[in-house]
Backbone as JSON, one array per atom type, in Angstrom:
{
  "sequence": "XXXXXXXXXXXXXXXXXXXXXXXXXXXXXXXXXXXXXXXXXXXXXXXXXXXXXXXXXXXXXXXXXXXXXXXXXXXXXXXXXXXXXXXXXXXXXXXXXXXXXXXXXXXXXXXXXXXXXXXXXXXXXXXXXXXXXXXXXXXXXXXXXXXXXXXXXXXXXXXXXXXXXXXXXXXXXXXXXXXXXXXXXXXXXXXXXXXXXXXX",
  "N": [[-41.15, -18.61, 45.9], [-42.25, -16.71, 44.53], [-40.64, -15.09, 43.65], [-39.47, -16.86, 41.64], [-41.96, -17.28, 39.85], [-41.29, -14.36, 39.0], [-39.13, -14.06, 37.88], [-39.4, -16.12, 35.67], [-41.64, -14.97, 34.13], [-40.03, -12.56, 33.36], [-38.14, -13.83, 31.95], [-39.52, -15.09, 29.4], [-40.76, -12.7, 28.59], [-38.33, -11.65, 28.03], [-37.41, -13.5, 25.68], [-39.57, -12.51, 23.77], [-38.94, -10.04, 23.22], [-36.52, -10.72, 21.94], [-37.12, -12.04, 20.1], [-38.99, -10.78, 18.18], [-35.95, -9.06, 17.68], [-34.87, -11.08, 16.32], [-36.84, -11.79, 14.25], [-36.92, -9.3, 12.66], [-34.03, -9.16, 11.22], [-34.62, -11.73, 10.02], [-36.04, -10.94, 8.07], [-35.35, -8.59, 6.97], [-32.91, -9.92, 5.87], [-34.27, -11.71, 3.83], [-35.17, -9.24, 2.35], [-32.88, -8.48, 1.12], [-31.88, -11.0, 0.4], [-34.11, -10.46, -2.03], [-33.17, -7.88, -3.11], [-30.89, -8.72, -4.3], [-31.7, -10.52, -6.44], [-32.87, -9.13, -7.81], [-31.44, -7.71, -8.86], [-29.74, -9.34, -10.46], [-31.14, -9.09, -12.73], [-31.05, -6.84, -14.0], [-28.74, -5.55, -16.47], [-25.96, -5.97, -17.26], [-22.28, -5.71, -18.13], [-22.26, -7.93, -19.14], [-24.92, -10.5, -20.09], [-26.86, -12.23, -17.85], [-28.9, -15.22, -16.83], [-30.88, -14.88, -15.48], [-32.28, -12.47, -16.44], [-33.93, -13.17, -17.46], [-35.65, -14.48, -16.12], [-38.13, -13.92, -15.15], [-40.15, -13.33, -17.71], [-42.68, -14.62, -19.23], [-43.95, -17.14, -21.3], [-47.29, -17.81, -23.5], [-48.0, -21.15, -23.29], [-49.48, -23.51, -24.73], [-52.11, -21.8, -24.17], [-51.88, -21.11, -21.71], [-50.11, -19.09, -19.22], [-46.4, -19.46, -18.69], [-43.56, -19.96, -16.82], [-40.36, -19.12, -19.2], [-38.06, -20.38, -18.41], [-38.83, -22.56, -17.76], [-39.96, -24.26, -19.71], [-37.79, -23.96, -21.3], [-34.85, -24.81, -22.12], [-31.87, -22.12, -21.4], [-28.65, -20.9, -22.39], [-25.67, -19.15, -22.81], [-23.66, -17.51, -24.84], [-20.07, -17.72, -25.78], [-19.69, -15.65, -27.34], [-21.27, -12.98, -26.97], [-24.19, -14.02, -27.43], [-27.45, -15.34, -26.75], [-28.51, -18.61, -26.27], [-31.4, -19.96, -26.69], [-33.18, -22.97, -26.07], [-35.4, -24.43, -26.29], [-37.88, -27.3, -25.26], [-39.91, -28.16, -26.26], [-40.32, -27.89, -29.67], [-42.37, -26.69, -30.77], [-42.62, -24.45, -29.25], [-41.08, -22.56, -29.96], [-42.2, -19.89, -31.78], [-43.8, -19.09, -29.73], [-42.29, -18.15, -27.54], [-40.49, -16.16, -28.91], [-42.44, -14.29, -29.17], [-42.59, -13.68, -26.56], [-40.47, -12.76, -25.46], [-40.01, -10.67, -27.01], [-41.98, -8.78, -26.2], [-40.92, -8.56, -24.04], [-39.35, -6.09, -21.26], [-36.42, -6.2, -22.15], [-35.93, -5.09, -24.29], [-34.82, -6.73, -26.73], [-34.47, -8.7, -29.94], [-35.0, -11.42, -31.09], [-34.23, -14.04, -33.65], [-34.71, -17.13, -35.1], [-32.92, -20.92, -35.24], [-33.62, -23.54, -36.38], [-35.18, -24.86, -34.73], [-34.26, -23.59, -32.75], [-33.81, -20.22, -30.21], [-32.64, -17.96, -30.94], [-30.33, -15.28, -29.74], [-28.6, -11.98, -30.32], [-27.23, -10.56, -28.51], [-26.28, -6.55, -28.89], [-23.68, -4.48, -27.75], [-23.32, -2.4, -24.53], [-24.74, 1.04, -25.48], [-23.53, 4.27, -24.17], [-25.43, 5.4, -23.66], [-27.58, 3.94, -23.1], [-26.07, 2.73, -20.66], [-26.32, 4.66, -18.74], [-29.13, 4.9, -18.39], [-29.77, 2.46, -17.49], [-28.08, 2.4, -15.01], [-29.63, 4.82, -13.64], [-32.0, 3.5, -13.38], [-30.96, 1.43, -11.19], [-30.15, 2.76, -9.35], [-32.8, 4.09, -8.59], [-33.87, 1.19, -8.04], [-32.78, 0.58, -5.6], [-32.8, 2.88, -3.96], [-35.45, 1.6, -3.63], [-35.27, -0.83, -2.25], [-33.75, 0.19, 0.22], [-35.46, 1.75, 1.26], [-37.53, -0.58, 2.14], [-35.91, -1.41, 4.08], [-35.45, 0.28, 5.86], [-38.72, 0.8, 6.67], [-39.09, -2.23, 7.51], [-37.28, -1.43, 10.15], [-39.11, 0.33, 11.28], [-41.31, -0.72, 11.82], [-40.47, -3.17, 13.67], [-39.1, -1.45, 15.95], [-41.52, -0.38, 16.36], [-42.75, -2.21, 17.74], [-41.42, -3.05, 19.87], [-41.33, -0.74, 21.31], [-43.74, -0.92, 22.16], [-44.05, -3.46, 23.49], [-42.25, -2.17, 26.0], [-43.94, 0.13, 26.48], [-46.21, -1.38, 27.56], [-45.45, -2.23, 29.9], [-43.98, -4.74, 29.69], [-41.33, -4.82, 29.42], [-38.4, -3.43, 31.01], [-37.51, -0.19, 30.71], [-34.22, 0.1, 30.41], [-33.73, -2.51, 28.55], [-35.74, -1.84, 26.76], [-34.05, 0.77, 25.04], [-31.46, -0.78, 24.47], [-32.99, -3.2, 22.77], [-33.74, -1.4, 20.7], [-31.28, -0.44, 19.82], [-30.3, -2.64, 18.61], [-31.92, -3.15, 16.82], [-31.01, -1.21, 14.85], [-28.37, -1.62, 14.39], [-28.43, -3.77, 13.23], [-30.37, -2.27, 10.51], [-28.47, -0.56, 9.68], [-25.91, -2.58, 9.32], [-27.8, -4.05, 7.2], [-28.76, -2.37, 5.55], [-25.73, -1.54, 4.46], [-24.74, -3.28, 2.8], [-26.92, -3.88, 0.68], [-26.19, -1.28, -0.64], [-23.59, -1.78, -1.24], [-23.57, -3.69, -2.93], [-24.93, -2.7, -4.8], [-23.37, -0.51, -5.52], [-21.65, -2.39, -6.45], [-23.06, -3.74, -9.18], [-23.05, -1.26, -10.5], [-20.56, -0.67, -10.71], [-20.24, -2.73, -12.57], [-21.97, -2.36, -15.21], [-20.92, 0.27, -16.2], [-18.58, -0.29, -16.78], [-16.19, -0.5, -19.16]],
  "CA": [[-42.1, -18.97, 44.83], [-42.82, -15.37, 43.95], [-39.52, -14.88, 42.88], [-39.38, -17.43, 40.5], [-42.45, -17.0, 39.12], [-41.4, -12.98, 38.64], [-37.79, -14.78, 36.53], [-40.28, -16.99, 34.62], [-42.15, -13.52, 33.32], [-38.64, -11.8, 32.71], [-37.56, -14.98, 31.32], [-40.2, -14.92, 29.04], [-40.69, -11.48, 28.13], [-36.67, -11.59, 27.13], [-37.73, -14.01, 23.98], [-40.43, -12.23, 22.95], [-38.43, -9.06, 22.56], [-35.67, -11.43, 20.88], [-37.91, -12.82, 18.71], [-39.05, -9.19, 17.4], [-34.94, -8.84, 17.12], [-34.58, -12.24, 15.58], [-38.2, -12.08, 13.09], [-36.18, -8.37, 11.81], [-32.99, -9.71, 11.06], [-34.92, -12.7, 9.0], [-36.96, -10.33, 7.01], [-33.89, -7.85, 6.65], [-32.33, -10.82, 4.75], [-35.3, -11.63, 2.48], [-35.22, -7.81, 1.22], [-31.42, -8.49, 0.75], [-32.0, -11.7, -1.28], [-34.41, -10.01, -2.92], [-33.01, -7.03, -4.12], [-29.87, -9.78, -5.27], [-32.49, -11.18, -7.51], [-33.26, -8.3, -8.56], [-29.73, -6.9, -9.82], [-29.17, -10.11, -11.83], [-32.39, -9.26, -14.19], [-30.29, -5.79, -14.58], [-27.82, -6.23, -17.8], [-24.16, -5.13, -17.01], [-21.35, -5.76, -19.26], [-22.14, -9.16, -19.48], [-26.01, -11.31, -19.91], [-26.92, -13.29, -17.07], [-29.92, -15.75, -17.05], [-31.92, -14.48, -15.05], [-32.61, -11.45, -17.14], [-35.3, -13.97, -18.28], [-36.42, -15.04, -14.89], [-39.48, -12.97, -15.43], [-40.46, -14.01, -19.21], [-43.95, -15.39, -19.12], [-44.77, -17.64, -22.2], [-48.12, -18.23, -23.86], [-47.58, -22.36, -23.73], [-50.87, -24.01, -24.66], [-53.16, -21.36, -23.63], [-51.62, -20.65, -20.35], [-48.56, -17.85, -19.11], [-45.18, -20.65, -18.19], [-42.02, -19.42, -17.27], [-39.59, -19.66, -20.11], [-37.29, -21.29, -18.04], [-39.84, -23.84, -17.2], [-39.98, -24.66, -21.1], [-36.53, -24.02, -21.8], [-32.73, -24.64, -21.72], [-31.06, -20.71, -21.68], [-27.69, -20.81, -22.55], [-25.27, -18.03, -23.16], [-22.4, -18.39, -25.8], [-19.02, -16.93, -25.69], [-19.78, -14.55, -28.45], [-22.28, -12.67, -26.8], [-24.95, -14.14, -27.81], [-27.81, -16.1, -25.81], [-29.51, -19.56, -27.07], [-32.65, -20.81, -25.85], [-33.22, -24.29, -26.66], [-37.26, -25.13, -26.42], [-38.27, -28.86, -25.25], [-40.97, -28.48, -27.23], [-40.1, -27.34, -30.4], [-43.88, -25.76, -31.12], [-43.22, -23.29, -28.59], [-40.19, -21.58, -30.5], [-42.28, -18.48, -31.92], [-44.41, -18.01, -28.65], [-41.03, -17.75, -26.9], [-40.11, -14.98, -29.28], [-43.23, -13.14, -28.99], [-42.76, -13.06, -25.33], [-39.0, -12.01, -25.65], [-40.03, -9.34, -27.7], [-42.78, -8.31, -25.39], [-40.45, -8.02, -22.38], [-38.71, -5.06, -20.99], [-35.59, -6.04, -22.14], [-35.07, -5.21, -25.42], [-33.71, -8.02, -27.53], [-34.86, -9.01, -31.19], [-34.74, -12.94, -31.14], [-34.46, -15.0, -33.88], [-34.77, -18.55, -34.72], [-32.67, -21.31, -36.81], [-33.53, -25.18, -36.9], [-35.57, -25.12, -33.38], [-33.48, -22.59, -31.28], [-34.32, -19.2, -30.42], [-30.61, -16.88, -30.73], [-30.12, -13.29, -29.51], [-27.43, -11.82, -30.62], [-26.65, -9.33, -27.7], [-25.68, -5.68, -29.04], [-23.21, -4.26, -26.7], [-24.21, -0.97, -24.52], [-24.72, 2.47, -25.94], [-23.46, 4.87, -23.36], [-27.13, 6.18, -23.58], [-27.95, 2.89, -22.85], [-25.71, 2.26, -19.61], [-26.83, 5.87, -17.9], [-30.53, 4.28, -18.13], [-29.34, 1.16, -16.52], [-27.6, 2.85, -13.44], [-30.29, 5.69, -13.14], [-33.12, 2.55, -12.95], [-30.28, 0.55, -10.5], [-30.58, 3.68, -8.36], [-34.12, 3.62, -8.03], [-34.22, -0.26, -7.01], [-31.36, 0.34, -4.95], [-33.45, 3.08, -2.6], [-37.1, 1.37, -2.9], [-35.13, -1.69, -0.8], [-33.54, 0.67, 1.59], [-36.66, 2.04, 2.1], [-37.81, -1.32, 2.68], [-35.32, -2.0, 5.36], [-35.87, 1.13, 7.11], [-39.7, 0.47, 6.79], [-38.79, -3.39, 9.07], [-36.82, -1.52, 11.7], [-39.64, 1.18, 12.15], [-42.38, -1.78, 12.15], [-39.98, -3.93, 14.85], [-39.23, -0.48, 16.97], [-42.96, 0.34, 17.1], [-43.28, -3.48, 18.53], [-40.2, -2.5, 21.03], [-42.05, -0.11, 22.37], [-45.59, -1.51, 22.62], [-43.94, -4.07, 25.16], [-42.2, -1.21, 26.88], [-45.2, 1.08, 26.89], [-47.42, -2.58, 28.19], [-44.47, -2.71, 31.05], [-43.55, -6.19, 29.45], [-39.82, -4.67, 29.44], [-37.71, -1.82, 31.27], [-36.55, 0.7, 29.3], [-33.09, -0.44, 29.4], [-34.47, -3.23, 27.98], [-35.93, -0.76, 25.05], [-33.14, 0.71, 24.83], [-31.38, -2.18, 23.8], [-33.31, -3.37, 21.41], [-34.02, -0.3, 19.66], [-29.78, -0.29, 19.59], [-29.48, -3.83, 18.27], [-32.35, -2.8, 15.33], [-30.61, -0.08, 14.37], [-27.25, -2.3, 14.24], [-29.02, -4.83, 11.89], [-30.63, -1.66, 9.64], [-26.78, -0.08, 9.25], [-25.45, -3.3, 8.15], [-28.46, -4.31, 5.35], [-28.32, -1.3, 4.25], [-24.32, -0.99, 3.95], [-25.28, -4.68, 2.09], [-27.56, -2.84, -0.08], [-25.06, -0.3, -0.82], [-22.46, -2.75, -1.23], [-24.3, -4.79, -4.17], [-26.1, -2.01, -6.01], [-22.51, -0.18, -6.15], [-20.81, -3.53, -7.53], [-23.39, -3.48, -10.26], [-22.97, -0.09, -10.84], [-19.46, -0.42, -11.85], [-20.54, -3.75, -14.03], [-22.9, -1.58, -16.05], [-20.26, 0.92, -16.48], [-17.09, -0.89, -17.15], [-16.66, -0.65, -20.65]],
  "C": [[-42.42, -17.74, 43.96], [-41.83, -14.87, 42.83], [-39.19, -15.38, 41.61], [-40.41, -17.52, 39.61], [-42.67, -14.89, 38.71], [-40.23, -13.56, 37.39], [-38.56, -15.18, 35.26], [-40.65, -15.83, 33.38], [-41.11, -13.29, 32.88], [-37.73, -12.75, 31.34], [-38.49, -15.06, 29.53], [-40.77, -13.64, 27.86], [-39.2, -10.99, 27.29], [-37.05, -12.44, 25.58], [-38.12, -13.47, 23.42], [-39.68, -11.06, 22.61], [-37.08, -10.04, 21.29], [-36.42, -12.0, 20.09], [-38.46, -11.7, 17.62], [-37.59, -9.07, 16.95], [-34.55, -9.77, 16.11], [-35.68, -11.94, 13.91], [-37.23, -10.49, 12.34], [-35.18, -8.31, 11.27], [-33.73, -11.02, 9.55], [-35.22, -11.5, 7.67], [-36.48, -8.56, 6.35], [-33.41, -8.62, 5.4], [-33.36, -11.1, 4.16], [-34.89, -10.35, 1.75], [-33.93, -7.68, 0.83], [-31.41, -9.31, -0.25], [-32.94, -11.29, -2.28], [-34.32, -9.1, -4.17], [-31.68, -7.99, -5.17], [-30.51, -10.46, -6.62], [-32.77, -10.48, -8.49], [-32.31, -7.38, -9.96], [-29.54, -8.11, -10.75], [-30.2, -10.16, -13.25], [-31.83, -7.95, -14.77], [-28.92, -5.67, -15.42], [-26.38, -5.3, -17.12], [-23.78, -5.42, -17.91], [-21.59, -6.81, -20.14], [-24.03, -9.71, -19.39], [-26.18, -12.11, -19.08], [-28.45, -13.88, -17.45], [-31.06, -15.34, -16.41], [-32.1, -12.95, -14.75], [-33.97, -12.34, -17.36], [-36.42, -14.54, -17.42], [-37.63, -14.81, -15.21], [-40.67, -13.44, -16.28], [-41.52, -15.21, -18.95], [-44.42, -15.85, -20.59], [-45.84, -18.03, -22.58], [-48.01, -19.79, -24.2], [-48.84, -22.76, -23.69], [-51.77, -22.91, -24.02], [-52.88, -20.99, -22.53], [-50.17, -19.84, -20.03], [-47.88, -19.18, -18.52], [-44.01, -19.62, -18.39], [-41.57, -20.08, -18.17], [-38.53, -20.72, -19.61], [-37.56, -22.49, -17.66], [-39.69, -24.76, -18.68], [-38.39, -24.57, -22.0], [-35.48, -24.11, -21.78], [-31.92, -22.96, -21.93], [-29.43, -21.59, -21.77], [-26.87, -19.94, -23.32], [-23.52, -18.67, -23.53], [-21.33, -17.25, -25.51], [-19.11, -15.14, -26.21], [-20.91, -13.06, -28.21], [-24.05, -13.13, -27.0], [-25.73, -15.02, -26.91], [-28.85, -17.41, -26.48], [-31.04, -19.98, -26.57], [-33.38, -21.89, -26.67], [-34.56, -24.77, -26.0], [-37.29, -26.4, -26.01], [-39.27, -29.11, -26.1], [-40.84, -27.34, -28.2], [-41.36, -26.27, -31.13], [-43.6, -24.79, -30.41], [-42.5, -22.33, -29.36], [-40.71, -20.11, -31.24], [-43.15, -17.97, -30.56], [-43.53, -17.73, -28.01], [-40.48, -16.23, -27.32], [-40.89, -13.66, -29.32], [-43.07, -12.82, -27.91], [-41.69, -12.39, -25.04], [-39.43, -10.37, -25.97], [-40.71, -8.35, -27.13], [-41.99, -7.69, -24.02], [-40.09, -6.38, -22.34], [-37.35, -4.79, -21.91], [-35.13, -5.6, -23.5], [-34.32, -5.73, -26.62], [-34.98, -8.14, -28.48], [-34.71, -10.02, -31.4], [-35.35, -13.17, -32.27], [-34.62, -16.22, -33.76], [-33.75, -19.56, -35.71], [-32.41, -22.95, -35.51], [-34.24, -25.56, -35.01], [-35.17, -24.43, -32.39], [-33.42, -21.71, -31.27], [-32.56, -18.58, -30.13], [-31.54, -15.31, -30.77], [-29.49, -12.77, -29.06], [-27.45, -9.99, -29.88], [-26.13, -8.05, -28.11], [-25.07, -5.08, -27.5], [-23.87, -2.9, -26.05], [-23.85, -0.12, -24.71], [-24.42, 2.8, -24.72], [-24.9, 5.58, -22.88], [-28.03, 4.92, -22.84], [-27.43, 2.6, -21.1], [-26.18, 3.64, -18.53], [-28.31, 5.65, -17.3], [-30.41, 2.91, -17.28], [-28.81, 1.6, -14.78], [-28.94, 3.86, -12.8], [-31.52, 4.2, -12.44], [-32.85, 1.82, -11.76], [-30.2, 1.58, -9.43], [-31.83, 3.63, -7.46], [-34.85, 2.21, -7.48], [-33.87, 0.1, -6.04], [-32.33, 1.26, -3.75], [-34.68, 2.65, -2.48], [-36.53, 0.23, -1.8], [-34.75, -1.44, 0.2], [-34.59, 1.54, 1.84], [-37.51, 0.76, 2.87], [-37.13, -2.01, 4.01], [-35.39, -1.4, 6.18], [-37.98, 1.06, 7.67], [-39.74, -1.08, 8.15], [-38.16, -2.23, 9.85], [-37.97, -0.15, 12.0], [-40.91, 0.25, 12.97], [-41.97, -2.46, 13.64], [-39.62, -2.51, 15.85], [-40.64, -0.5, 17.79], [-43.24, -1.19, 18.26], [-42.43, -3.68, 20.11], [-41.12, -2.35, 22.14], [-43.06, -0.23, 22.87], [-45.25, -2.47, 23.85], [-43.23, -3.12, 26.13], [-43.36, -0.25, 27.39], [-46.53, -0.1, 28.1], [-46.52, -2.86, 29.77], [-44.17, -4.29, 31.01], [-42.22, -6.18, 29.65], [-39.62, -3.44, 29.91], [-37.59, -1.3, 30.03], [-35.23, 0.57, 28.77], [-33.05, -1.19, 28.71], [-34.93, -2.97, 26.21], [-34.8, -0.41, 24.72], [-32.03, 0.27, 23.97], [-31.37, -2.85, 22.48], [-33.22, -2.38, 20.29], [-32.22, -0.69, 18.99], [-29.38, -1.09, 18.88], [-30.64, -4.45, 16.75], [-31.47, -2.03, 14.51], [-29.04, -0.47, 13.59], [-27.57, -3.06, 12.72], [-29.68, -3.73, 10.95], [-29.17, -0.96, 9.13], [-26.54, -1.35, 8.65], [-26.28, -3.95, 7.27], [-28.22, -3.47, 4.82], [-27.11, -0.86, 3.44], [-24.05, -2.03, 2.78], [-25.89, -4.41, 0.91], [-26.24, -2.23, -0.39], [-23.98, -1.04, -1.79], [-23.02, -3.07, -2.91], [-24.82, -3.89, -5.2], [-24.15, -1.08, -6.15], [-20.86, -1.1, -7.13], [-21.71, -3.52, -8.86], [-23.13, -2.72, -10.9], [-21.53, -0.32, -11.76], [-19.25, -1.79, -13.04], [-21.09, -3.5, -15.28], [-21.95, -0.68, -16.79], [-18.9, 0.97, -17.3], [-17.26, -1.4, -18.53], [-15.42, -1.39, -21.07]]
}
């Protein structure tokens, strides 16, 4: 009886450290899809849509994503349309364009906001990689930030004698596994942009 209720504990105590390995692994991948989210609001060679993700319109009195209020669509020619449902909103759209980060000078013709993409200055793409740098280590700081958070939790059940040390061990080994490959993930993604930005 003793025995099996000593398994039960061990039994027990094995999840909860896997669940610390498991809950760091989830929240590994969040800061992975996040920084992904993040690189497609960063302009490379080419305009993607969610450059605009962001873009908070004045619609009636209240901030609305643009994409909430609008059709984006990007034309061969460089150029990007944004087609309004409600044709009243077409200059608060452009004030908020103009307001963003990004740069762009939007007109309008017959209800539809155009903006006619200039390509990038080399002065221009050096500011793009230096900024794609600085994302690039605030999320591997964020991934080394999870595996010091899930370590310290390691060790709190090793230090509580919830787990041996090989046990610690272990885990620590199979954080450290999962912080090498986000970060090589990381890595990976911020040096594919890099040469999208670049590639002239």
């Amino acid at each position: 009886c003793i025995r099996e209720e000593s398994w039960n504990s061990g039994f027990l105590e094995g999840i909860h450290m896997n669940q610390i390995i498991s809950e760091c692994e989830t929240r590994m991948n969040k800061t992975l899809e996040s920084f992904r989210k993040e690189l497609t609001k960063i302009r490379g060679g080419s305009v993607s849509k969610g450059m605009f993700d962001d873009i908070m319109v004045e619609y009636y009195g209240a901030p609305v994503p643009l994409n909430q209020i609008a059709n984006i669509n990007m034309s061969e020619d460089s150029s990007v349309l944004i087609s309004p449902y409600d044709e009243t909103a077409v200059e608060d759209i452009i004030k908020a364009i103009q307001k963003s980060a990004l740069g762009f000078n939007p007109g309008a013709d017959k209800g539809v906001v155009i903006i006619n993409i200039p390509p990038l200055t080399q002065e221009r793409r050096k500011e793009l990689v230096k900024f794609l740098n600085k994302q690039t280590e605030s999320y591997r700081v964020s991934i080394r930030n999870i595996r010091k958070e899930s370590n310290e939790s390691i060790k709190k059940l090793q230090k509580n004698k919830e787990i041996t040390s090989d046990e610690e061990k272990n885990g620590l080994a199979k954080i450290q596994d999962q912080t090498d490959k986000f970060i090589e993930l990381v890595n990976s993604e911020s040096s594919n942009k890099e040469k999208e930005i670049t590639k002239i």
